[in-house]
N, C-alpha and C positions, 0 to 999 in steps of 0.2 A: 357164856353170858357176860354183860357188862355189865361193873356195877357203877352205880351213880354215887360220889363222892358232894358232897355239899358241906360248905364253911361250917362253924361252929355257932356262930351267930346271924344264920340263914334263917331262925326261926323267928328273927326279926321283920326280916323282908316276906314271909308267911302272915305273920301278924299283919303285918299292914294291910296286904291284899287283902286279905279275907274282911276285916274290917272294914272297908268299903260296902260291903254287902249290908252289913248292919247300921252301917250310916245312912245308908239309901235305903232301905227296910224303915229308917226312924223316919226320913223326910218323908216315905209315901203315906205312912199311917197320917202324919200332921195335916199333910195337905190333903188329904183323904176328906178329912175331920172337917178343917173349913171348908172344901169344895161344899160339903155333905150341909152346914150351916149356911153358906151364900145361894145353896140350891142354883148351882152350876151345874149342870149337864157334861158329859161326855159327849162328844168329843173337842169341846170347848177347851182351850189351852188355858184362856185368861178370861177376866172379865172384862168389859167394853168400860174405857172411859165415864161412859155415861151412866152403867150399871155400878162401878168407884165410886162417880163422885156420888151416888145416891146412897147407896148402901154400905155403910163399914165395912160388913162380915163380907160383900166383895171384893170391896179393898185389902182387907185382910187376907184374904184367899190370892191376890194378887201378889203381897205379897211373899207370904207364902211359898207361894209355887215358883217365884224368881231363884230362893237359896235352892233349891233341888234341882232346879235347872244349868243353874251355874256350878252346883258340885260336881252335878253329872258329865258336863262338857268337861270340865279340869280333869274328872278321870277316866276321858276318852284318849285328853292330849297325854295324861301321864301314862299310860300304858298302850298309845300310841295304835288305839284302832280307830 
């Protein structure tokens, strides 16, 4: 049988991975919360311009949902699926 040999401070690059989960775990609860406030439906990404400019708590959900969206891309590209 093979054994698997890993650096000494691999539990570094463990850390990190795993940490993504919990970062993204924080973003969905937040934006969870204002979707839940602007009474945004599923399967709606965003809110419409026109539901923004009326509503704050839409706007807010809008923005929102941009930083989880943009974290989630960056760690597509960083671990390249």
């Amino acid at each position: 049988m093979a054994a698997i040999t890993l650096p000494n401070d691999y539990q570094y690059v463990l850390l990190a991975a795993t940490s993504t989960f919990f970062v993204n775990s924080f973003h969905g609860l937040l934006t969870g919360r204002k979707r839940k406030a602007a009474a945004i439906k599923y399967p709606i990404t965003y809110a419409t311009t026109e539901q923004a400019d009326k509503d704050p708590k839409a706007y807010a959900f809008n923005c929102g949902m941009h930083n989880p969206q943009i974290a989630f891309e960056q760690d597509l590209e960083q671990y390249d699926l």
